[in-house]
N, C-alpha and C positions, 0 to 999 in steps of 0.2 A: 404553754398550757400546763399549771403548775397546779393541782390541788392538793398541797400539802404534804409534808414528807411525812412515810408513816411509817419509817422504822430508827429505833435509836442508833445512836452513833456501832455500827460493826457491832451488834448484838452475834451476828453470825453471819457467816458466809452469803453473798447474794449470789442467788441461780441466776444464771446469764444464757439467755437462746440467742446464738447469732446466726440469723436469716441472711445468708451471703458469705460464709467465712471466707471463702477462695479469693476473691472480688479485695479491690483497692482498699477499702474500709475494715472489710472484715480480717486481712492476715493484718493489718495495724493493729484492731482489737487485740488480736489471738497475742502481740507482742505485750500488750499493758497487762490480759488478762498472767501470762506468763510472768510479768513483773513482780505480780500483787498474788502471790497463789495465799496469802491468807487472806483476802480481802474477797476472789470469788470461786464460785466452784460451777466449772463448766458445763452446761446442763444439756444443751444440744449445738448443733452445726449442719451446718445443710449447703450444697453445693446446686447451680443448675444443670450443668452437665461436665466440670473440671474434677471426676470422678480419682482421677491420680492425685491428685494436691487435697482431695477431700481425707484421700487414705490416709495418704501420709500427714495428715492435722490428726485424723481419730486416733491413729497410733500414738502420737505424740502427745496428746492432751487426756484421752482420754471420757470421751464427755459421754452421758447415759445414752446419747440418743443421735443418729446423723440422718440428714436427709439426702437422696439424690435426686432431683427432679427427674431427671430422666431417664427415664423407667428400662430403658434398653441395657442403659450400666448397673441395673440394681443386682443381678449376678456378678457383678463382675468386683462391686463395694461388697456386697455379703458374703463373699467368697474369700477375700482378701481379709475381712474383719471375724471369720469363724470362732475364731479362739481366742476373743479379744471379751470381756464382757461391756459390748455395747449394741442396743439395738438398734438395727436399720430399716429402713423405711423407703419407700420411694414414691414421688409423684406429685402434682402441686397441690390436693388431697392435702395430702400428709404435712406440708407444713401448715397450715391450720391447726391440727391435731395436737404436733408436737410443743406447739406453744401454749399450749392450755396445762400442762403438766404443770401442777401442784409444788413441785421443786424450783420451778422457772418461776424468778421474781422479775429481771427486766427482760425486752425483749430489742437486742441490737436488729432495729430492721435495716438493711446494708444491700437487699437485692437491689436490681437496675431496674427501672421504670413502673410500666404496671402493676407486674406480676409482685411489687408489695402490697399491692392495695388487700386481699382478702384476708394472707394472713393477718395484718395490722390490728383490720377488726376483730379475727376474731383469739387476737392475741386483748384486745381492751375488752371483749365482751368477757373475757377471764381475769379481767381484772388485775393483768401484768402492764406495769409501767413498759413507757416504747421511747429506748433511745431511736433518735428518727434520723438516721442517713438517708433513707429512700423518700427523697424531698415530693417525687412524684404521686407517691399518695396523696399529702394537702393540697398538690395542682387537679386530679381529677375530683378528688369527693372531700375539699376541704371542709365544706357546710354538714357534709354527714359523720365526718372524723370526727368534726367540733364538740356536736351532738351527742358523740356516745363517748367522749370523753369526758363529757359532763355529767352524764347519765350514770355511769357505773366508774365514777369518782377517779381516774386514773391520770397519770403527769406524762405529758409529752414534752421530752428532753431531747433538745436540739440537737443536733451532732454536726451538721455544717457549719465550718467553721465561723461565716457572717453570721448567722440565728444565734450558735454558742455565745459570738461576741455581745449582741444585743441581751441574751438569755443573762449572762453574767457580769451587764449593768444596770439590772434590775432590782436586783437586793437590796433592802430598804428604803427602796421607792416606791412602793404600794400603793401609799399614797397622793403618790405623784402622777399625774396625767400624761402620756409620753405625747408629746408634740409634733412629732417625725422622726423616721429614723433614716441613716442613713446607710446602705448598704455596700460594702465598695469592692469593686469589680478592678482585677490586675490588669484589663482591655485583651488577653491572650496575645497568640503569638502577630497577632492582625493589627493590632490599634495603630493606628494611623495610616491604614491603608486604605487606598482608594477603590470605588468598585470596579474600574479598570484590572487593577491588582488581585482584587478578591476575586475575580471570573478565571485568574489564569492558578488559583490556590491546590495545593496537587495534597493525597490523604498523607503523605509524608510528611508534610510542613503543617497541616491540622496538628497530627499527634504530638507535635512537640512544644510543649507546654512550656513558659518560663520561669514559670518560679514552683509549678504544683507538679508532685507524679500519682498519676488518676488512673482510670480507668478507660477505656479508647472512647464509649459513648458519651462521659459526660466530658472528657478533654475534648470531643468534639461539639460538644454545648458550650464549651466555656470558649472558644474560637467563633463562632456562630453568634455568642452571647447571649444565645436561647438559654443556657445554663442560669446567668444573672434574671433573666425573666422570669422561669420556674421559679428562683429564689423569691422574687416579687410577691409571688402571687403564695409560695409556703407562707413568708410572713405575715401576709394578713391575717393568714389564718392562727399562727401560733399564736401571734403580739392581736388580736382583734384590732386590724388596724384597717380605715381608708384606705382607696387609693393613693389619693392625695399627700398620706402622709408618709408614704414610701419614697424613696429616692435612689437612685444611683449615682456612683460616684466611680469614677475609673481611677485608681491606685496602685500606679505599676510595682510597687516595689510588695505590696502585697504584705503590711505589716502591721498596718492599722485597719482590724477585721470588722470593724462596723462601729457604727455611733449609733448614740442616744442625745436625741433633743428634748427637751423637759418644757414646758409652759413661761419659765421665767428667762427661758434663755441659754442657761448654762447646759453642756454638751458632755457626754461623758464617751470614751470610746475603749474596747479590747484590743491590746498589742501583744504584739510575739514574733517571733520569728514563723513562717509558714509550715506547721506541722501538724497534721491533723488527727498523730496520736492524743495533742492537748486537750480538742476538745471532746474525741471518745471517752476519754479517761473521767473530764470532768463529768460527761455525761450519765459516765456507770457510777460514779463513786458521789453523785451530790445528794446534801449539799457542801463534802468536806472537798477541800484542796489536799490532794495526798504529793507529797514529797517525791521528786523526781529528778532522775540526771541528765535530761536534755538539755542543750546547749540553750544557752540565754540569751536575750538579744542586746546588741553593743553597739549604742547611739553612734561612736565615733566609726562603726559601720559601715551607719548608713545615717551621713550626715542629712543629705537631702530628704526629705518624703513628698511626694507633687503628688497634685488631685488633681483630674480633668473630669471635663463632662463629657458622657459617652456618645456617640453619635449613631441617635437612633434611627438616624438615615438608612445610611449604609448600611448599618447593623442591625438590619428590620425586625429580627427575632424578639429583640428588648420591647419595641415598640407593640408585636404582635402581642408580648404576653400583658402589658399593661393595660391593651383594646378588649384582648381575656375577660382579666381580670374585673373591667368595668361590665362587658354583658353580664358575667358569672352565671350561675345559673352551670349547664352542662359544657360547656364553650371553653374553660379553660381544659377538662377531660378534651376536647375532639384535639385540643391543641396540642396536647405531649402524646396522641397516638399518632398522627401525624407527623410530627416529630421523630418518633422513635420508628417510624419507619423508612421516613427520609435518612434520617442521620445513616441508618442499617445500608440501603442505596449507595449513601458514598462512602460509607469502608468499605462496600463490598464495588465501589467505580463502576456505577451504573449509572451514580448521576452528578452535577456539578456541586462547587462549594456554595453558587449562590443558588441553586437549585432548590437545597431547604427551604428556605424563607417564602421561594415562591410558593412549595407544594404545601408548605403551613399553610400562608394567607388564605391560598385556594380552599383547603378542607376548611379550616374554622368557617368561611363565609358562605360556607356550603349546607354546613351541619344544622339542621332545625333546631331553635332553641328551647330550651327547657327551661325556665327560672327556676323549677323547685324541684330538680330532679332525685329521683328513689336509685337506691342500690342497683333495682335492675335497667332505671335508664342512663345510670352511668355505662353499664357493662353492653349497653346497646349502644352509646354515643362511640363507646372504646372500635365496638366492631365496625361501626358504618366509618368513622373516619379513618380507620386503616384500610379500610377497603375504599375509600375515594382517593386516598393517599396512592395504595398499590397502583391501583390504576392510572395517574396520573406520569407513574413511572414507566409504565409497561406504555404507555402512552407516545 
């Protein structure tokens, strides 16, 4: 979602708000923005409740403004930052707030699940560009994101690295009609296993990821494959695309981040080595390529590259968010709170690996449909499928 870049090339510094600094995405950020200190100037940071790694970012960086969401550490951040000049804040209120600041030109959204969706909007109703990590915003209210993106003219800049890859073989295709795209998924630590196999899956061998280092909840999406399904259903919304013209593509080796298929045939696709400082960076600083010394990727390598088609049998998550995606309407919302409360169940070994999938199916098929849902019957879909979710576990 691109409407035009509106500032010359580094006229001056861009205020940067990152919603999540603590969080997998966000200390990467805090590395590029540390990179680049004449490219941005740190304008806020906000934690949900990793109030010590918050501290120790504000001392370090410096930035006008920190959040903590939770309100119990806000003594214990204000306390720690008395003599520091930076203001603090606490509560999920306040990031809202602090995103509308006049200094803040993008805004890294980088929190886990929901809890991005408010501030998002009312970081675009401010008219701050949103580099977008928090994919879960365009799975519950992709139709209303679309909307007031268009509304008050604002660019939504991918940050996962498949959307980045598609985002940046787009240039100079304007013109060009995109045919499908292809999004391609490493199969996680599971691919090729059986549902035999997947019942006896323990939360230690979930977290370990092989070729990506994440965050516990979406490493446990991307084993599940619920991760590649959110991604599904983000891209319709970034790329205004069908169903239909989305695909998956399992790609262990995790080096060719996505394609582009075009009308006449020809395919274009983004490579690298898997690091997702690349596409933060590109995200904050486009539409330039800024110069960097990360390792580069070396064909004699990785001779081999293999594509598989994923198996949305066994890996019914993929499949659930694609069935989403076709009802639309509030239905892909019941599905990532759902979700995100299962997944929470088995890191906390309450319930099984294949346990998700079922307690997904369950609530989506459960949740009344909405086709044209408002802000408040998103926040009504969010509540009732955690709550048919909960229950199914206590269950």
């Amino acid at each position: 979602m691109e409407k035009g870049n509106k500032k010359s090339n580094n006229a001056r510094k861009r205020g940067i708000a990152i919603l999540g600094s603590t969080g997998s995405i966000g200390t990467q950020a805090l590395e590029v923005i540390e990179a680049y200190p004449e490219l941005f100037d740190l304008q806020v940071i906000t934690a949900g409740n990793n109030a010590d790694l918050l501290i120790e970012q504000a001392r370090k960086f410096n930035p006008n403004m920190v959040v903590i969401v939770d309100e119990t550490q806000y003594g214990k951040v204000k306390d720690a930052l008395w003599n520091e000049d930076i203001h603090v804040y606490c509560g999920a209120e306040a990031l809202c707030q602090v995103v509308q600041s006049t200094d803040v030109d993008v805004v890294l959204t980088a929190l886990v699940g929901y809890a991005g969706l408010k501030p998002t909007i009312a970081a675009i109703e401010a008219k701050k560009d949103i580099a977008l990590a928090n994919k879960e915003t365009l799975v519950v209210a992709g139709q209303l994101i679309a909307q007031l993106s268009r509304a008050y003219g604002v660019n939504i800049y991918p940050v996962d690295s498949e959307h980045s890859a598609i985002f940046q073989c787009l240039p100079g295709e304007h013109m060009n009609p995109i045919e499908k795209i292809y999004l391609t998924a490493s199969g996680g630590p599971f691919r090729g296993f059986s549902m035999d196999q997947l019942a006896q899956v323990s939360k230690a061998q979930a977290l370990k990821h092989p070729n990506w280092s994440m965050g516990a909840k979406i490493t446990i999406d991307s084993a599940t494959m619920m991760n590649k399904g959110l991604e599904v259903i983000e891209a319709k919304w970034l790329f205004n695309l069908r169903a239909d013209q989305i695909d998956v593509v399992v790609h262990p080796q995790s080096i060719v981040h996505s394609l582009v298929q075009f009308e006449d045939g020809s395919m274009k696709a983004q490579m690298g080595l898997p690091d997702m400082k690349l596409p933060i960076q590109y995200a904050l600083t486009y539409p330039y390529r800024i110069k960097t010394v990360y390792p580069r990727f070396d064909f004699m390598e990785y001779p081999n590259l293999s594509f598989e088609k994923p198996d949305r049998i066994t890996f019914k998550n993929l499949d659930l968010a694609y069935q989403a995606m076709e009802k639309d309407g509030n239905i892909p919302c019941a599905l990532n709170a759902a979700n995100e409360i299962a997944v929470q169940a088995f890191l906390d070994e309450r319930i099984a690996f294949l346990d998700i999938a079922r307690i997904n199916e369950h609530v989506m098929n459960q949740v009344a449909h909405s086709s044209k849902p408002s802000l408040d019957d998103y926040i009504a879909t969010d509540l009732e499928a955690r709550r048919l979710a909960s229950g199914l576990i206590l269950s």
